[in-house]
N, C-alpha and C positions, 0 to 999 in steps of 0.2 A: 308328418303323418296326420292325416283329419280323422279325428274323431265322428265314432256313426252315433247318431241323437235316437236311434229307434224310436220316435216318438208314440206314443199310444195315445190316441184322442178317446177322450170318454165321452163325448160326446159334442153333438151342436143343436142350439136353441135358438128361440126368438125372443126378444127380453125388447116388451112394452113400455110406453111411456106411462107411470104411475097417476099422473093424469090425466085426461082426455085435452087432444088438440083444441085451443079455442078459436079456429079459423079452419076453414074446409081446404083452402087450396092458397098456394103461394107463386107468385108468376115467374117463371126466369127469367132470362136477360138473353139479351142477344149476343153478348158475350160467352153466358153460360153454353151456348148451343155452337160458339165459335172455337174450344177448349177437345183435346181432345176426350174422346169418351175410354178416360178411364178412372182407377179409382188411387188416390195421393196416402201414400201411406207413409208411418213410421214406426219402429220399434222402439220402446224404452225395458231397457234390462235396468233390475235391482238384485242387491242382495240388502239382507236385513234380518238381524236375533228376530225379529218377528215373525219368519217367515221360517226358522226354525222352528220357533215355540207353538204358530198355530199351524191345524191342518189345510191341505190344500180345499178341502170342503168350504169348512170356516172363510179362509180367503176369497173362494171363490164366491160364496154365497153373500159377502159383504161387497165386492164386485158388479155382482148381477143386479144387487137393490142399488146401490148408488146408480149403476149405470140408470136403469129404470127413471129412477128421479132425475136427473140429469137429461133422459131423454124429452121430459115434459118441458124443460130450457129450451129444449134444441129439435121441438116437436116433426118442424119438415123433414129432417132426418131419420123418421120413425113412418114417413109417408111413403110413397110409390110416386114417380113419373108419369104422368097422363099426358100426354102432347107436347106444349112446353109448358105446363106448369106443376109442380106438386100436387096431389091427392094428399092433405093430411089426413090418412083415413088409421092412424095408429096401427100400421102393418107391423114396425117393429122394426130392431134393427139384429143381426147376425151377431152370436155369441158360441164360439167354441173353447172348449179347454181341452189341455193336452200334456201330458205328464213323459220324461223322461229321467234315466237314471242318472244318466249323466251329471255329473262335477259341473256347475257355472266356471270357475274357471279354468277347468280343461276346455270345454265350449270355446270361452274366450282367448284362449292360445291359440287356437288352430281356426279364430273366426274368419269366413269369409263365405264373397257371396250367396254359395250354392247353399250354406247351412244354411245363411239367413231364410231362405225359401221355405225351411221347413218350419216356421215359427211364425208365416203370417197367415192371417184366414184363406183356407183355402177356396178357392170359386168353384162352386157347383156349378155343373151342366145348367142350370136357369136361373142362375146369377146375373145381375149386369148392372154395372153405372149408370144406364143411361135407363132403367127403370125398378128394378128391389136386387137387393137390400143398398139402401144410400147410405148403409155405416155398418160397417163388418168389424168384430172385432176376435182376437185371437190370444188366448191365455194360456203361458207354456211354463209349468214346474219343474225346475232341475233337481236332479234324486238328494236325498237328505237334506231339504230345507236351505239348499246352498242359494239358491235365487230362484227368480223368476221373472218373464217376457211376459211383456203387453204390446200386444201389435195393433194398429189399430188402420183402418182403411176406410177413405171416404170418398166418395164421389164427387169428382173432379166436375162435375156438370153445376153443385150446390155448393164446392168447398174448394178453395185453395188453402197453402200450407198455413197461413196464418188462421186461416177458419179452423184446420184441425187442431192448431194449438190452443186455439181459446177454449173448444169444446174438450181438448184432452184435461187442460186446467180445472177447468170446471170438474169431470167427473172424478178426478184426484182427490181435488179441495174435497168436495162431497163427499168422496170416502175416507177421507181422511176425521170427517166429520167438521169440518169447518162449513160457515152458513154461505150461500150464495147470496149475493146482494140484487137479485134481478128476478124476476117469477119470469120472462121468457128472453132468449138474445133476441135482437133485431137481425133480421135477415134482411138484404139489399134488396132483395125482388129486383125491381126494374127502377127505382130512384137513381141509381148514376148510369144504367148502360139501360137504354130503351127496352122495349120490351121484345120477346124474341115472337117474329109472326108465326103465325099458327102452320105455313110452310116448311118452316126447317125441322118441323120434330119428323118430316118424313126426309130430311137429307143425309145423306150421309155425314160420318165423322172425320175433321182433316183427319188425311191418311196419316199413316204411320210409313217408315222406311220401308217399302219391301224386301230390303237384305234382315238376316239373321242381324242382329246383335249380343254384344257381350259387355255387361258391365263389370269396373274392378273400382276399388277404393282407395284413392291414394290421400295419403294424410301430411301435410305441410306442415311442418313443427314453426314455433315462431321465431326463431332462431334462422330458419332457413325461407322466411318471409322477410323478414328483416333484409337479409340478402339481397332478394330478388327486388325488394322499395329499391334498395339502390342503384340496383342495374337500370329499373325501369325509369329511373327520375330523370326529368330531364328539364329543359329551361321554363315550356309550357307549363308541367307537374312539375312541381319540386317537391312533395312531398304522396305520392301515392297511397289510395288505401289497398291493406290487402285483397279488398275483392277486385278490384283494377286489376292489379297485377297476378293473382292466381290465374282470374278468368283468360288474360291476356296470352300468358303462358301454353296453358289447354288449347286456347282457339289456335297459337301457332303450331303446338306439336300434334294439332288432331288434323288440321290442314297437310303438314307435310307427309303424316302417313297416308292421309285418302290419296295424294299425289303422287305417292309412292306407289301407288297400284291402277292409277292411270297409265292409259295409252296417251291421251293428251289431257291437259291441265283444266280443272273448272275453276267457276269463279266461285266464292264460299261469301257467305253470309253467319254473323252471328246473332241473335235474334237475344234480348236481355228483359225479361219480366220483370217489371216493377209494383210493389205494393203504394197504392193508391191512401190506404191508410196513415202512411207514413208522412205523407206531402199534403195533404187536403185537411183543412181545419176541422176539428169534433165536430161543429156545430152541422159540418157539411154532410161529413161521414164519422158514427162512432168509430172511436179506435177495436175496437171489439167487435164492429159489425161481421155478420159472417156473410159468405158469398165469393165470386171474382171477381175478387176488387182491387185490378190489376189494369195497369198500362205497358206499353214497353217500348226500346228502340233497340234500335238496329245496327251493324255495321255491316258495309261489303266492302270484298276484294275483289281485282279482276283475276281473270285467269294466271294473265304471266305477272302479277306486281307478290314480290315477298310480303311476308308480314314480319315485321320489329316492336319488340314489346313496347319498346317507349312509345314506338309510334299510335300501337294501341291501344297503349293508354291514354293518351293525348285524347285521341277519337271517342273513347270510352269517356272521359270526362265529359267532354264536349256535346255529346248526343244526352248524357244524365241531367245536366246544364239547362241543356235545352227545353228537355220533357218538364223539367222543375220548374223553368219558367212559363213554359207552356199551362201546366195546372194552375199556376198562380195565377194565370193572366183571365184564364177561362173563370176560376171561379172570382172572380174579382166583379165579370161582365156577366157573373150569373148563366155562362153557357158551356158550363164544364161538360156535358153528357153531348154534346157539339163535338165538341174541343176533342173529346176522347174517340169518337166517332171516325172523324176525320184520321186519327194515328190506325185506328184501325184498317180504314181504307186504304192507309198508304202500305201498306206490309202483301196488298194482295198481290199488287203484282209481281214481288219478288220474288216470292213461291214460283221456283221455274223447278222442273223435273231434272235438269241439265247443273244445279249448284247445288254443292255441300251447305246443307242447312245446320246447325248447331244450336239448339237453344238452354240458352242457360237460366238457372234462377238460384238468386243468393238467398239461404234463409239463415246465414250468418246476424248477429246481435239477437235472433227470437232468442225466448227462454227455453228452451226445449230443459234446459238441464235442471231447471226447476219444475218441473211436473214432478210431482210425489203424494204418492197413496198414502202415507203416512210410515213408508218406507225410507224416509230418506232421498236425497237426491237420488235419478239414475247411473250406474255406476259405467252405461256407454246406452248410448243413443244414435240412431241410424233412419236415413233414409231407405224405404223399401220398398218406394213405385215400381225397384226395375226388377223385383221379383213377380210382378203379374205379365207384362207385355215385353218380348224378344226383342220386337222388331222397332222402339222408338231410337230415336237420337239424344241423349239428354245431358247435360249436364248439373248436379244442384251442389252449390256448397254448404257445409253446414258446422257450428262450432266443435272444434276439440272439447273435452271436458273440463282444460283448463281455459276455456274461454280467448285463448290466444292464439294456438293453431286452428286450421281447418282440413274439414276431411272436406273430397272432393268425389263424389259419386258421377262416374264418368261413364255413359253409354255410348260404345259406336258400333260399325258393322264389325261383323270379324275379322274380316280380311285388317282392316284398319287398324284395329285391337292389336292386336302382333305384332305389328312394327311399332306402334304406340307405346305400348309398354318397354320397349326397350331404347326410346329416343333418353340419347345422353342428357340433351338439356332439361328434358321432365326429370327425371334423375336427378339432379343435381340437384334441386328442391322438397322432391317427392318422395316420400317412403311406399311402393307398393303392397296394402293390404299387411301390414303389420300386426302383430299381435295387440288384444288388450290385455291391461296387468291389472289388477286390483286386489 
């Protein structure tokens, strides 16, 4: 039985950066305008005696001033889109709150995707990522002080997922009252991916699937990772990580059901975003820079060849391999924004209308479970991109709360979806959209 949230929103605001931008405009990248135009979200749920003891006013009213200060960090996000570059002109960023009676964890028994919808900011008729509000955010009270959601959404044009995490850190610490050690982040502008021409702010955005989609959440306990290392190990790997082997898994059981609703077979591609952070030296790129600051690679299949997990993880090793030594070699000769350039070119012509595209991204090892208002860790955290857009493709994985499992937020068409969730071998590893306990 799902529980109904009746939410009641008291209202929506614009909540200022505390103080004024000190730079008028910040450049994108050519990257930023190659992403598509939407906005990367997440939910972090708490409960906490604090949250009993003060009211949801109080709470929110220490909320709204950290954010504010916080916005003065993370100023471009309080700006508008002018062409391709930021306006810092302190437009503000999106702040609502929303109170319902409901038990957090009644909530939490019966979570799944549709509720999650109603707890992130919602988009107004003249909203949009691709020019205001660049940071929406979304505060939800469960009835008698039992918990509460912070949703947060950023735009995908200025932010991938590690960008939001820094910025969610940030305004936690802040309200938590801990000092920030930086008067502003560095934003990437156009230092590793060139600058975006003044052409593309009128192109369109890569498209999206034109089928409906339906995403579900399926969670891998570690126990049943464990597993599937050993099925996937083979001479090349002998020892698999689990994002190898989850992604592996997905990409064969999302391939057999699009195939299951073919008349005849396409060729499928899995496309794997990499954080650039992780691989490129401080000196190159801060670890904390914010922006997309992202490479990726690729695999394909043909039409008639199976796919075998060993086998893609072998390929999966070997394509990450690659790209690793690829950034190493670039920044070594001083011509990384080359280097990355070139991987981008190589992905255009893949994009055929006629293959199953998948694109994954790990944001497994981030901290997400350390973000804390001064609440406490959160007691479940979620991705929530695929509550604004139907129609993408996606896949993201992301930590269990015990740091060992992973949840698996998985988008396809519907037709797909249906046969997907009931393939024996995801089963065998995956728990569909399970309850949280806390």
């Amino acid at each position: 039985m799902e529980m109904d949230l009746k939410l009641e929103v008291m209202g929506r605001e614009v909540i200022k950066p505390a103080t004024p931008s000190p730079n008028n405009h910040i450049q994108l990248s050519l990257l930023d305008f190659s992403v598509p135009a939407m906005y990367v979200s997440t939910i972090f749920i708490y409960k906490s005696e604090e949250l009993v003891s003060a009211s949801p006013e109080i709470i929110s009213k220490k909320l709204k001033s950290s954010l504010s200060e916080t916005l003065s960090r993370f100023y471009p996000l309080a700006g508008e889109i002018e062409g391709v570059s930021i306006n810092c002109n302190d437009k503000g960023a999106a702040y609502t709150e929303a109170r319902t009676n409901l038990l957090l964890p009644e909530f939490l028994k019966t979570l799944n995707v549709e509720s999650l919808e109603e707890l992130r900011p919602k988009i107004a008729a003249r909203d949009s990522p691709t020019v205001w509000p660049l940071l929406s955010v979304n505060v939800t009270f469960f009835g008698s002080g039992s918990g509460v959601a912070v949703s947060v959404c950023v735009s995908h044009r200025i932010c991938d997922a590690s960008s939001l995490l820094t910025l969610v850190t940030d305004w936690s610490a802040t309200m938590a009252n801990k000092k920030s050690n930086v008067s502003t982040h560095q934003f990437a502008e156009a230092t590793i991916y060139p600058p975006a021409p003044p052409h593309m702010a009128q192109l369109q955005s890569p498209t999206m699937n034109s089928k409906k989609c339906i995403t579900n959440r399926f969670v891998f306990e570690s126990s049943k990772i464990a597993e599937l290392k050993r099925k996937a190990a083979s001479p090349s790997v002998t020892m698999p990580t689990r994002v190898e082997v989850i992604t592996s898994v997905i990409w064969k059981c999302a391939r057999n059901a699009s195939q299951s609703n073919l008349v005849a077979p396409r060729s499928t591609l899995m496309f794997q975003a990499v954080d650039l952070r992780l691989r490129v030296p401080s000196s190159v790129l801060s670890p904390d820079a914010i922006g997309n600051l992202q490479t990726a690679f690729f695999l394909k299949k043909d039409a008639e060849r199976k796919l075998e997990i060993d086998e893609i993880v072998t390929a999966f090793r070997t394509a990450k391999e690659e790209v690793n030594k690829m950034l190493k070699d670039n920044v070594q000769s001083n011509t990384l924004g080359q280097g990355l350039l070139n991987v981008m070119g190589s992905f255009v012509p893949e994009y055929k209308p006629d293959r199953d595209i998948y694109t994954m991204s790990s944001w497994c090892g981030k901290p997400f479970y350390e973000v804390d208002f001064g609440w406490g860790s959160p007691v479940w955290t979620g991705s929530a991109s695929h509550t604004i857009y139907d129609n993408t493709v996606f896949i993201v994985l992301m930590d269990s709360k015990d740091g060992e499992g992973v949840e698996a937020w998985i988008s396809l068409p519907a037709e797909d979806m249906f046969v997907f969730v009931h393939d024996q071998e995801l089963l065998a590893y995956a728990v569909l959209n399970p309850p949280v306990t806390i």
